[in-house]
MOPAC internal coordinates of N, CA, C and O (Angstrom, degrees):
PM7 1SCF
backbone

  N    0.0000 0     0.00 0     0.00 0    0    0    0
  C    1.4565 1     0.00 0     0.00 0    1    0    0
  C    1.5295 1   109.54 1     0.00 0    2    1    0
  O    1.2310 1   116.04 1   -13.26 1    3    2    1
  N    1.2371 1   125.12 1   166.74 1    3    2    1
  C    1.7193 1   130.48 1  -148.70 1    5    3    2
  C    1.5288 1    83.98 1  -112.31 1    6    5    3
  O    1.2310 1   119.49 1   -33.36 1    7    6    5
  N    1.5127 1   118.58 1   146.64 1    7    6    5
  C    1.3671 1   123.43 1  -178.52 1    9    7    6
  C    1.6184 1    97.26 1   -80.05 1   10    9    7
  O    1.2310 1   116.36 1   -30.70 1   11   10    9
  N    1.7093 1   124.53 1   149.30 1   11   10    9
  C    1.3944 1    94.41 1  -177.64 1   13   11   10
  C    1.2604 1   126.92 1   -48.89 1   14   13   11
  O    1.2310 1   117.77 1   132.06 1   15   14   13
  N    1.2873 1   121.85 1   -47.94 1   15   14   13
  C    1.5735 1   125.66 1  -168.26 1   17   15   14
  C    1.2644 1   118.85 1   -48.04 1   18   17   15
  O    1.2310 1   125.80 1   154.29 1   19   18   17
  N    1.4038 1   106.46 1   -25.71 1   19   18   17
  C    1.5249 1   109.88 1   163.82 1   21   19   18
  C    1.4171 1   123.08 1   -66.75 1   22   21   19
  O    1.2310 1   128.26 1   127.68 1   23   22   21
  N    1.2945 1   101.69 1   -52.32 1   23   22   21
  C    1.8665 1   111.89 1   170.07 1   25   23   22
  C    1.5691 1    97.53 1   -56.06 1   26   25   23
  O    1.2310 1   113.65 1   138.60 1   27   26   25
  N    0.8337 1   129.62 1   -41.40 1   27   26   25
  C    1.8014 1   114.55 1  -176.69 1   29   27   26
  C    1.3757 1   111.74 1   -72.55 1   30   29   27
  O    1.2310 1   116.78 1   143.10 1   31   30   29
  N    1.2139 1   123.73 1   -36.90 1   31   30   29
  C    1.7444 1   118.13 1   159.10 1   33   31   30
  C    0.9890 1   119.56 1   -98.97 1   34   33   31
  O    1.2310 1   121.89 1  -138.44 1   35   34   33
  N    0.9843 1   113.98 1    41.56 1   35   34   33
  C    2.0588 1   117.85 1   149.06 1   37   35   34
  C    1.6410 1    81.17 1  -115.90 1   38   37   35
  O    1.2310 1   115.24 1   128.08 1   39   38   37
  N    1.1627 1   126.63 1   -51.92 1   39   38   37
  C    2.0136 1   109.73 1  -161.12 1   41   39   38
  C    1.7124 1    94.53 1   -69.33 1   42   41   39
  O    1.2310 1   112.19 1  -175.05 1   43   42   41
  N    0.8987 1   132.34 1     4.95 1   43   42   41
  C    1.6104 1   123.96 1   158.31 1   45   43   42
  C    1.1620 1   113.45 1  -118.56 1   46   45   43
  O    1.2310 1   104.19 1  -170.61 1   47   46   45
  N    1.3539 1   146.77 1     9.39 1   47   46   45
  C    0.7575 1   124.76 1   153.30 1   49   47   46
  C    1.5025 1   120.23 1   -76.22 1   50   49   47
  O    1.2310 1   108.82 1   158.30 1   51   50   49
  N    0.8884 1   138.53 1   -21.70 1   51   50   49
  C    1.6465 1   126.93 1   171.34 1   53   51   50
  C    1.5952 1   108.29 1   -82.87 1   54   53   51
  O    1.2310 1   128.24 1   -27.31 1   55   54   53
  N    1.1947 1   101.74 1   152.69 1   55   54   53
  C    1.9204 1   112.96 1  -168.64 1   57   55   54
  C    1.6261 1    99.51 1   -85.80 1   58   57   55
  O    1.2310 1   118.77 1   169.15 1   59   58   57
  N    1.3112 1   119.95 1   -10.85 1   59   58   57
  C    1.6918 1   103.47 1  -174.40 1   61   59   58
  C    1.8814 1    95.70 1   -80.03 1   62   61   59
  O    1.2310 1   133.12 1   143.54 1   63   62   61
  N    1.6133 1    92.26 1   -36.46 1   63   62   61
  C    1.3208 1    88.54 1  -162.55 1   65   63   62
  C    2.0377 1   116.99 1   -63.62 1   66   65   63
  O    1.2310 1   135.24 1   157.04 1   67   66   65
  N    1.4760 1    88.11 1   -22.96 1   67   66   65
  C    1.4386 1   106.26 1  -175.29 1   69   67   66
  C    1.5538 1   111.12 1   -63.40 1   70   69   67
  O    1.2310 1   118.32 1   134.95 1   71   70   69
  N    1.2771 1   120.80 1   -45.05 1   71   70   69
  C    1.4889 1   145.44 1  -176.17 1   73   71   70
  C    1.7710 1   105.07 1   -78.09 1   74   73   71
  O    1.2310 1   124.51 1   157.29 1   75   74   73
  N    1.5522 1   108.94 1   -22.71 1   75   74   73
  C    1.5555 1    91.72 1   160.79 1   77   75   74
  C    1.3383 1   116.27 1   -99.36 1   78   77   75
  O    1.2310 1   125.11 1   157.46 1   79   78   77
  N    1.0956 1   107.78 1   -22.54 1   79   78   77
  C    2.1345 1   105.40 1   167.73 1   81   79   78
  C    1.7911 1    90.63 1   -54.96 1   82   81   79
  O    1.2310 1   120.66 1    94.97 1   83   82   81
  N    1.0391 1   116.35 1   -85.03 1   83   82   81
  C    1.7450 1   122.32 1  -174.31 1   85   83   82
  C    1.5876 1   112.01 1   -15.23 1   86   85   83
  O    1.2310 1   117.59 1   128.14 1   87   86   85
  N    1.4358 1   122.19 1   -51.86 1   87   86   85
  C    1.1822 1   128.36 1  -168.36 1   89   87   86
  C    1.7942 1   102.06 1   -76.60 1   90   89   87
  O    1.2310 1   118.84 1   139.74 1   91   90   89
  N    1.5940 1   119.82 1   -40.26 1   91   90   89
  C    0.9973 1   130.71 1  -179.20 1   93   91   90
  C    1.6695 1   101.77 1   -59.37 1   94   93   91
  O    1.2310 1   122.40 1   125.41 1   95   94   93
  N    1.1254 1   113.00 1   -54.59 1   95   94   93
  C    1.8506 1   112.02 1   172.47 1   97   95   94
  C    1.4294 1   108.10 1   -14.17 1   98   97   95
  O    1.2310 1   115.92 1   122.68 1   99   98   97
  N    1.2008 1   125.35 1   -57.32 1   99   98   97
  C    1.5502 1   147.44 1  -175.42 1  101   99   98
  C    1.3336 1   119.61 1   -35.38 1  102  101   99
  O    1.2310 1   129.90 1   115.28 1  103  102  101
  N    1.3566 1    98.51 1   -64.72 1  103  102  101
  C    1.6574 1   127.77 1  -171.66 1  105  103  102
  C    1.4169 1   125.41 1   178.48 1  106  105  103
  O    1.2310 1   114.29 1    -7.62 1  107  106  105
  N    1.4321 1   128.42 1   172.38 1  107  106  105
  C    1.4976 1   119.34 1   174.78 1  109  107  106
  C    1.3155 1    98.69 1   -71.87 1  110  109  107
  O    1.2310 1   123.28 1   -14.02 1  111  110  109
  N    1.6465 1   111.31 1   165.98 1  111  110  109
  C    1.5652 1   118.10 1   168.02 1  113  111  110
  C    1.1807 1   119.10 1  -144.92 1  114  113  111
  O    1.2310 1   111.49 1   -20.38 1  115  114  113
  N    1.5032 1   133.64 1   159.62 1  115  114  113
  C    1.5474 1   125.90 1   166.55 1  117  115  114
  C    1.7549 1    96.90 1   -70.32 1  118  117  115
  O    1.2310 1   129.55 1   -18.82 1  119  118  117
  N    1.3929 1    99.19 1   161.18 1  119  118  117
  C    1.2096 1   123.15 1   170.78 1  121  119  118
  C    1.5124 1   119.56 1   -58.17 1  122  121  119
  O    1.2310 1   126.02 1   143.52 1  123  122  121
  N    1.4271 1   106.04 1   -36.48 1  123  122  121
  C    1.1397 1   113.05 1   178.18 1  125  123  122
  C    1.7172 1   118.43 1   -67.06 1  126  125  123
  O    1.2310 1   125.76 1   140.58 1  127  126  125
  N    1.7746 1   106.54 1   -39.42 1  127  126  125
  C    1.4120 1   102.74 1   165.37 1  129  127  126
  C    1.4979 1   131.80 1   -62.84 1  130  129  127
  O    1.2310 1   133.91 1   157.68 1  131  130  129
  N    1.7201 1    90.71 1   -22.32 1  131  130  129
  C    1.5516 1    87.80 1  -168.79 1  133  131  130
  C    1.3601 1   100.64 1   -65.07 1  134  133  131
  O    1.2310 1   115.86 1   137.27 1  135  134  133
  N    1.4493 1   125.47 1   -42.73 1  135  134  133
  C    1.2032 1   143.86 1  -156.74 1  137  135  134
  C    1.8950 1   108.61 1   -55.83 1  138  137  135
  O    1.2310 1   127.45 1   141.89 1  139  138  137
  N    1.5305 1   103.28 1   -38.11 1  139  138  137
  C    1.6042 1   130.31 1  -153.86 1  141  139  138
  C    1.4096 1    93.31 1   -35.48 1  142  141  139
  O    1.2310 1   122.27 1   107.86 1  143  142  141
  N    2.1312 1   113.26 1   -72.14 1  143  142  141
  C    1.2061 1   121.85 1  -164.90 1  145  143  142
  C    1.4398 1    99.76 1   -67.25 1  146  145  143
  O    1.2310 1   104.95 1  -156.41 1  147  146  145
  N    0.7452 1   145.45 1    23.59 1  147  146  145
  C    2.4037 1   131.87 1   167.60 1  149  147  146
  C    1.3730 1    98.57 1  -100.51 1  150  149  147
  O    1.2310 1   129.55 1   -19.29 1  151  150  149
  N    1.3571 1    99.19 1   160.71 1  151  150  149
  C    1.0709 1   117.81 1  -173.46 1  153  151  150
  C    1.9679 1    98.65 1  -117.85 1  154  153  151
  O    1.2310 1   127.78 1  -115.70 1  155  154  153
  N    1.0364 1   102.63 1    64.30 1  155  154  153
  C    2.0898 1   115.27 1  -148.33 1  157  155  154
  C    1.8289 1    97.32 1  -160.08 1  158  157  155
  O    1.2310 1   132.30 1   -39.98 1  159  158  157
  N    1.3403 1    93.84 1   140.02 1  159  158  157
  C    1.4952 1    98.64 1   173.83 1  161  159  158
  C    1.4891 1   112.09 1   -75.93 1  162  161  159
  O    1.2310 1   118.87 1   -24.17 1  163  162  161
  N    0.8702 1   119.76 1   155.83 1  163  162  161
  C    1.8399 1   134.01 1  -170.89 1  165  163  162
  C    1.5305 1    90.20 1   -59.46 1  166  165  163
  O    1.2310 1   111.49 1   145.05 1  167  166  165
  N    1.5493 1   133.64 1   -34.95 1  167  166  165
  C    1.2897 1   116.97 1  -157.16 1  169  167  166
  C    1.8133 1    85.93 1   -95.67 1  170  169  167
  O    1.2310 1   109.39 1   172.66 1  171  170  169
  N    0.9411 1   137.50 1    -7.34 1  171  170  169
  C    1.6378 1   131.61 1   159.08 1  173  171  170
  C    1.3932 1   101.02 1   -71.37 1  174  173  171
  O    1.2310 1   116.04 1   132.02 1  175  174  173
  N    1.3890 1   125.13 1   -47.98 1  175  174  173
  C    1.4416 1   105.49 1  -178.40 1  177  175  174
  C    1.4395 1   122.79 1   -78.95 1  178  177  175
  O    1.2310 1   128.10 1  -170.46 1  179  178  177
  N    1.3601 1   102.00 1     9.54 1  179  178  177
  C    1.6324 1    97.57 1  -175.78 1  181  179  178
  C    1.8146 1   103.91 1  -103.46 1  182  181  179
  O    1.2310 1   126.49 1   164.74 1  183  182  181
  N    1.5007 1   105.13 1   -15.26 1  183  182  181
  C    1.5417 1   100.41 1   171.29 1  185  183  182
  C    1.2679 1   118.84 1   -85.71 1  186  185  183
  O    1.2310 1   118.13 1   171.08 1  187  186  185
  N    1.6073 1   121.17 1    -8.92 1  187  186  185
  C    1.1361 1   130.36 1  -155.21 1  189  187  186
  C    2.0702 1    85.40 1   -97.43 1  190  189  187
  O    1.2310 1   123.57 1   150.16 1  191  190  189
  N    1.3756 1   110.77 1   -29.84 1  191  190  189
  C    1.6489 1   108.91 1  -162.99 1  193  191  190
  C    1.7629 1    93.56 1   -88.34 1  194  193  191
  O    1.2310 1   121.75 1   175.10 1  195  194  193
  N    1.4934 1   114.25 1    -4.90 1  195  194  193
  C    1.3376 1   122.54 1  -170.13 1  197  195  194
  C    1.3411 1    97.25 1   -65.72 1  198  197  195
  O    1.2310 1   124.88 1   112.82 1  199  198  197
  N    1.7210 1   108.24 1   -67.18 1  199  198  197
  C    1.2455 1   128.47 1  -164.69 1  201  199  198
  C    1.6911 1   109.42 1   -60.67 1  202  201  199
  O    1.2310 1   132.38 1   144.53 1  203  202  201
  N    1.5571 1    93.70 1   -35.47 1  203  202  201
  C    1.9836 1    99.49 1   172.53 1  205  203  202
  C    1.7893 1    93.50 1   -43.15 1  206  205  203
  O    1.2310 1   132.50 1   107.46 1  207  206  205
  N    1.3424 1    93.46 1   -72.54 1  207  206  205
  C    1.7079 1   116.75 1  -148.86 1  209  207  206
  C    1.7520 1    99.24 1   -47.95 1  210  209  207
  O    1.2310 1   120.20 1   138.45 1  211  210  209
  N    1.5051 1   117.23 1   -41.55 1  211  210  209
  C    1.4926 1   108.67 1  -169.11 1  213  211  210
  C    1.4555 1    91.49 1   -91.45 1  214  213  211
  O    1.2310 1    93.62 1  -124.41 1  215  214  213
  N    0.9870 1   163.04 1    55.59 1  215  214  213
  C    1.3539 1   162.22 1    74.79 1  217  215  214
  C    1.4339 1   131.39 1   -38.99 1  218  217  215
  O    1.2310 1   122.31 1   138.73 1  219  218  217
  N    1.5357 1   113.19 1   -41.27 1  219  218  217
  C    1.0642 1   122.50 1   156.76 1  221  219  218
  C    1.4765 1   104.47 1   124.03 1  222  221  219
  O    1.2310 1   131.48 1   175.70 1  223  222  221
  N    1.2283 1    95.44 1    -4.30 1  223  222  221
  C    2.0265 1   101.21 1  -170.10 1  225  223  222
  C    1.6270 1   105.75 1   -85.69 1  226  225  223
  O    1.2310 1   110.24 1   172.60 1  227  226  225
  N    1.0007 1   135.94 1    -7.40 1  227  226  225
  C    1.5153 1   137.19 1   174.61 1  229  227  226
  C    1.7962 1   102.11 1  -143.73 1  230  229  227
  O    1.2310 1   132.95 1   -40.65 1  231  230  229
  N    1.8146 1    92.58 1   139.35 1  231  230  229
  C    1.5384 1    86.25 1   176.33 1  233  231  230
  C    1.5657 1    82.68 1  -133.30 1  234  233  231
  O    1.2310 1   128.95 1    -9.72 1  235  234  233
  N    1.6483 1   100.36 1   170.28 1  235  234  233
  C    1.4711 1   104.22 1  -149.20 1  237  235  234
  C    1.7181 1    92.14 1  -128.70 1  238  237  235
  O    1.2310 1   122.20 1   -22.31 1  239  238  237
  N    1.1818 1   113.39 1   157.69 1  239  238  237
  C    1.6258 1   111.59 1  -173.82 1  241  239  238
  C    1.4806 1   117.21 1  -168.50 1  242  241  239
  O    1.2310 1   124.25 1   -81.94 1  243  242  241
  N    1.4124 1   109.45 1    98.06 1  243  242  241
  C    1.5270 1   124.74 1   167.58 1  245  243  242
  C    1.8782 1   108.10 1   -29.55 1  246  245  243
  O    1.2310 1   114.80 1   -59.63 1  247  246  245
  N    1.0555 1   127.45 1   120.37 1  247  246  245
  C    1.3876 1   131.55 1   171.47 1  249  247  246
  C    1.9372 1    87.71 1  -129.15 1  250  249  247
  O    1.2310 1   125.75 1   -80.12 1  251  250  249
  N    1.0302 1   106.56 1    99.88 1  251  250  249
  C    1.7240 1   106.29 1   159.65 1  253  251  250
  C    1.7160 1    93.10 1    69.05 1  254  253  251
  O    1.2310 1   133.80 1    31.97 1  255  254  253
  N    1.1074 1    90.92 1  -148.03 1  255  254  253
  C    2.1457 1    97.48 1  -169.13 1  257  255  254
  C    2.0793 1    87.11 1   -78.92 1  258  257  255
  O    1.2310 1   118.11 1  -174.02 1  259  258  257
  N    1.0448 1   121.21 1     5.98 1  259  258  257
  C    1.6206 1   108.96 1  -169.89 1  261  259  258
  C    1.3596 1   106.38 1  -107.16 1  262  261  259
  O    1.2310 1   114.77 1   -49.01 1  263  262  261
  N    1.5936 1   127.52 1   130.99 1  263  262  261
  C    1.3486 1   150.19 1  -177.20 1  265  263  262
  C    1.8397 1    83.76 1   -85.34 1  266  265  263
  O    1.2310 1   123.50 1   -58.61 1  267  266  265
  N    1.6362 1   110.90 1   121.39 1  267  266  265
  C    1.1071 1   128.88 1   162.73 1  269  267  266
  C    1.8220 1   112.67 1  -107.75 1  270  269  267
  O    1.2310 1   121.18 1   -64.57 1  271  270  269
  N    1.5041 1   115.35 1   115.43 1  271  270  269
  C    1.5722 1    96.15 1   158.75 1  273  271  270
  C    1.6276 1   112.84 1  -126.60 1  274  273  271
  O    1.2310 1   135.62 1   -33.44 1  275  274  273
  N    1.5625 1    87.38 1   146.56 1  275  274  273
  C    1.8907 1    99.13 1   178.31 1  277  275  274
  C    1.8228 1    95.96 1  -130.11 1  278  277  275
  O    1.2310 1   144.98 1   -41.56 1  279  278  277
  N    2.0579 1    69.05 1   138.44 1  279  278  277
  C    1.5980 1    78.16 1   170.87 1  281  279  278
  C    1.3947 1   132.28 1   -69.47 1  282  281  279
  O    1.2310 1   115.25 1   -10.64 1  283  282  281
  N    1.0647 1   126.62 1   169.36 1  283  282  281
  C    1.7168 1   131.91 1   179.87 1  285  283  282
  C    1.0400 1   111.82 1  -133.61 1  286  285  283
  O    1.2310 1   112.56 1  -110.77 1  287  286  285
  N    1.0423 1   131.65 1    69.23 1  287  286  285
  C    1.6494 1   147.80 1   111.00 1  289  287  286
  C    1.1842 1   101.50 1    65.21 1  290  289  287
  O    1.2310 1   126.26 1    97.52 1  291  290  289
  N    1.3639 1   105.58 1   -82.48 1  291  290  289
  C    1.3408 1   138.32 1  -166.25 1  293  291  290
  C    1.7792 1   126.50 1   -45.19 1  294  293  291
  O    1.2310 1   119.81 1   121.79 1  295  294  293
  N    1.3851 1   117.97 1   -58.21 1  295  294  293
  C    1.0612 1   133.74 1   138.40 1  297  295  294
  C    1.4080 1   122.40 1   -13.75 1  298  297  295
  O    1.2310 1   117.96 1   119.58 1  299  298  297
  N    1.2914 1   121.50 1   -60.42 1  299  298  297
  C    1.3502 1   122.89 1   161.28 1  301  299  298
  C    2.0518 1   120.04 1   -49.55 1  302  301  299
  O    1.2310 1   119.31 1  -172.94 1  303  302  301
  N    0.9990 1   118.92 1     7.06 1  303  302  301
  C    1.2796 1   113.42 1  -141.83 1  305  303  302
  C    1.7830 1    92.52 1   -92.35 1  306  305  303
  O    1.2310 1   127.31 1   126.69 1  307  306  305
  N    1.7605 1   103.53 1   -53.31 1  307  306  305
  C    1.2450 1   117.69 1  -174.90 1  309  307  306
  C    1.8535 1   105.70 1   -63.51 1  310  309  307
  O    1.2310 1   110.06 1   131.69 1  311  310  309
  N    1.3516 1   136.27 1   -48.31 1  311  310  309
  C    1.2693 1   130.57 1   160.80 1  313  311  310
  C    1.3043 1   134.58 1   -54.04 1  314  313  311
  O    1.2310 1   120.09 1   155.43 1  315  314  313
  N    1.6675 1   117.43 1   -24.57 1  315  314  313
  C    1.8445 1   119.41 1   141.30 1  317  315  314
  C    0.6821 1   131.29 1   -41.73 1  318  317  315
  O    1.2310 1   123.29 1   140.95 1  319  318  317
  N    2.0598 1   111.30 1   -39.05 1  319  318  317
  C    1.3331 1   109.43 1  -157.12 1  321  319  318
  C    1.3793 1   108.93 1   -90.98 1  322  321  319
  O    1.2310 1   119.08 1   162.81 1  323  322  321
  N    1.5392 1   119.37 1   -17.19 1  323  322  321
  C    1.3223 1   139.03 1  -152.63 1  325  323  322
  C    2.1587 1    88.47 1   -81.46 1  326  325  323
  O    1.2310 1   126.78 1   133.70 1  327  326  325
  N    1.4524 1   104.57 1   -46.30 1  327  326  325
  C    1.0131 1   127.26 1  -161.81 1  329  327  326
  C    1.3397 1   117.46 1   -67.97 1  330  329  327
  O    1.2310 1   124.05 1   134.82 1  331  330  329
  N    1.6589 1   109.83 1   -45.18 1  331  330  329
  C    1.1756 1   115.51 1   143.81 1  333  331  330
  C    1.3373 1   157.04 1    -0.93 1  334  333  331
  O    1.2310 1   137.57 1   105.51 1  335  334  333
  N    1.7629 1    83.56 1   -74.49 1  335  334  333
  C    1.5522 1    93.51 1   160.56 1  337  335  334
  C    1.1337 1   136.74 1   -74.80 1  338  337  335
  O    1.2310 1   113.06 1  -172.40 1  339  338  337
  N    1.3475 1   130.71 1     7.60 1  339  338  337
  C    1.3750 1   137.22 1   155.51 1  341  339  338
  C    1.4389 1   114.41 1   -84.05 1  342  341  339
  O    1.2310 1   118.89 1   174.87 1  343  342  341
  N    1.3793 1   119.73 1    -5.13 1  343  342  341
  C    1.4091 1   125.10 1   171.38 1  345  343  342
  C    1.8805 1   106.21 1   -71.23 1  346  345  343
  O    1.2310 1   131.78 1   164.49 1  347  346  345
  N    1.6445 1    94.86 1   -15.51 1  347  346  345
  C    1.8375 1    92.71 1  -169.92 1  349  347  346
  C    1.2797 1   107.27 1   -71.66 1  350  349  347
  O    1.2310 1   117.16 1   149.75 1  351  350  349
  N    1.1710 1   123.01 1   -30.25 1  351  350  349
  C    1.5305 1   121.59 1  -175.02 1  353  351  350
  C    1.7614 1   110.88 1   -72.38 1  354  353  351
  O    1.2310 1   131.56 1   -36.36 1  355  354  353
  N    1.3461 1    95.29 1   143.64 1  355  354  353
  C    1.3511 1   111.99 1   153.38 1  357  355  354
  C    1.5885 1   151.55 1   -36.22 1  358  357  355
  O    1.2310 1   119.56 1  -114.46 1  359  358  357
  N    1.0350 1   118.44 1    65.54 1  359  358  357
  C    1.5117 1   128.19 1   171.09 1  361  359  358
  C    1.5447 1   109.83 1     7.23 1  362  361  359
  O    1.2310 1   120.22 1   -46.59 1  363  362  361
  N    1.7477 1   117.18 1   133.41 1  363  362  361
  C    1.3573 1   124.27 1   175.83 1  365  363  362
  C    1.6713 1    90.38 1   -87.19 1  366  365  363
  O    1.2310 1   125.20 1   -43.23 1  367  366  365
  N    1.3604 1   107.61 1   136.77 1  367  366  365
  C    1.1774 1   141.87 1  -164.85 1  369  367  366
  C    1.9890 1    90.48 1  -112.56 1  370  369  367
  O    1.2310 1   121.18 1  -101.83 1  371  370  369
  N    1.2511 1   115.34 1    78.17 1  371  370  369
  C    1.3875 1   136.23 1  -158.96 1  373  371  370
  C    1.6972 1   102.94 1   -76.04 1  374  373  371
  O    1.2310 1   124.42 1   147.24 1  375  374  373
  N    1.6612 1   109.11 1   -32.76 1  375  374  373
  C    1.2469 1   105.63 1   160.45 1  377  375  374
  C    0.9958 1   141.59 1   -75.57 1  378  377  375
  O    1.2310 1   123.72 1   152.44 1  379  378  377
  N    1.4515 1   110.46 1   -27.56 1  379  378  377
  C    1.4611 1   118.47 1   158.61 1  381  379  378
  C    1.7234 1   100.21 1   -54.85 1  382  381  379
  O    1.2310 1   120.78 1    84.72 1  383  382  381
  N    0.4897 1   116.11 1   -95.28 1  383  382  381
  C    1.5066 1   136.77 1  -163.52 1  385  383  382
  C    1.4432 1   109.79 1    -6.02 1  386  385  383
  O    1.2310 1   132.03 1   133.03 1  387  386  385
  N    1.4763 1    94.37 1   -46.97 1  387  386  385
  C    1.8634 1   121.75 1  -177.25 1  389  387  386
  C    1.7126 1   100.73 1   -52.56 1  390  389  387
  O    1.2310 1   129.55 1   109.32 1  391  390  389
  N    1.6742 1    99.20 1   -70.68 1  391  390  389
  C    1.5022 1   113.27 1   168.39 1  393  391  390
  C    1.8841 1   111.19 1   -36.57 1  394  393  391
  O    1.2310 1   122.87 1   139.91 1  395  394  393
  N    1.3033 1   112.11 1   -40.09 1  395  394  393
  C    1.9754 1   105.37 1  -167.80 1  397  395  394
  C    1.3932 1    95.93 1   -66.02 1  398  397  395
  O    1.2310 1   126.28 1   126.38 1  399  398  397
  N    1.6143 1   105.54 1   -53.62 1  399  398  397
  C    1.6170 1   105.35 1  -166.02 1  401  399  398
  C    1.4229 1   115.92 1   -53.39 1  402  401  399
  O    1.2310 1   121.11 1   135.65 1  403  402  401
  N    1.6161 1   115.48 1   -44.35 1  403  402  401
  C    1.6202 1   105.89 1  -161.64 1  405  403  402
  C    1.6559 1    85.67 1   -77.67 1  406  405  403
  O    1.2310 1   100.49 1   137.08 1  407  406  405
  N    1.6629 1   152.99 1   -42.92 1  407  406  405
  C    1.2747 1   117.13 1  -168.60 1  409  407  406
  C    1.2586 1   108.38 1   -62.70 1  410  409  407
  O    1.2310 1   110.14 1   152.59 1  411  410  409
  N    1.3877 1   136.12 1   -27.41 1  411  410  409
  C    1.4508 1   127.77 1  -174.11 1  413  411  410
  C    1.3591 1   105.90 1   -60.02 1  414  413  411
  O    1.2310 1   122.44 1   139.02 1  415  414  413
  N    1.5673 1   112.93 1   -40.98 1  415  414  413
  C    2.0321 1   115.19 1  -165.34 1  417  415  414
  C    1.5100 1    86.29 1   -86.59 1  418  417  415
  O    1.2310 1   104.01 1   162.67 1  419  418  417
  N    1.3769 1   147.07 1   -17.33 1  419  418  417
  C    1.4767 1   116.24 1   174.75 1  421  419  418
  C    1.1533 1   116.77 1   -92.86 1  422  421  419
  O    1.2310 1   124.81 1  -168.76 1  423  422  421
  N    1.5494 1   108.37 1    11.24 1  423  422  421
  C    2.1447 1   105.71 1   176.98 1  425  423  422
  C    1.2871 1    94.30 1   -75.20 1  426  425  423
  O    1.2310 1   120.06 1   -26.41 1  427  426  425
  N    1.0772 1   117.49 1   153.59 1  427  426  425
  C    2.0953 1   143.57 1   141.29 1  429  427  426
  C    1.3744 1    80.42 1   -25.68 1  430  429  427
  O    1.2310 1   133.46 1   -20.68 1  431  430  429
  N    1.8557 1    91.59 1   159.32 1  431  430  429
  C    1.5743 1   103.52 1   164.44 1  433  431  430
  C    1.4501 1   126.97 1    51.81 1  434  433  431
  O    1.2310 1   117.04 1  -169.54 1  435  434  433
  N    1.3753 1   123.23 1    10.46 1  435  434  433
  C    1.2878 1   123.30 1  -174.80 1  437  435  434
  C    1.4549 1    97.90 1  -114.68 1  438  437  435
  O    1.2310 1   120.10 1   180.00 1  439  438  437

């Protein structure tokens, strides 16, 4: 079985799935709305809200004959934080860099 954090970046890695978290930002929705803007049969969007839902980032909820899903926030929390920490490091300084390479390519012998 996938540690969660793994299940949370596989359910973002695909862009449909990304664009229904985004739309979910909004408000809850039927399935059927989420579905409206794809160009995908409802039963593609329902595997795609699968993979949301067993990740933990969308939970899904019968209201009457209507499939409701809202996002969960929350879920996201541990993959920010993970993500985060690559925010600690230090910025490539791209001009420098530009500057190292061309004195290295204008020495002799290079």
């Amino acid at each position: 079985m996938a540690a969660p954090l793994d299940t949370v970046f596989l359910a973002l890695a695909d862009p449909t799935r990304r664009a229904i978290l985004t739309m979910l930002l909004e408000d809850d929705m039927a399935v059927t709305d989420v579905a409206e803007p794809f160009e995908m049969s409802l039963a593609a969007i329902s595997k795609h809200l699968g993979v949301l839902a067993a990740a933990g980032l969308v939970s899904q909820e019968k209201r009457g004959r209507v499939r409701w899903c809202k996002l969960e926030p929350d879920a996201l929390r541990e993959a920010s934080t993970w993500m985060a920490g690559f925010g600690q490091m230090d910025g490539i300084d791209l001009d420098a860099f530009e500057r190292f390479l061309e004195r290295e390519l204008d020495q002799p012998g290079a």
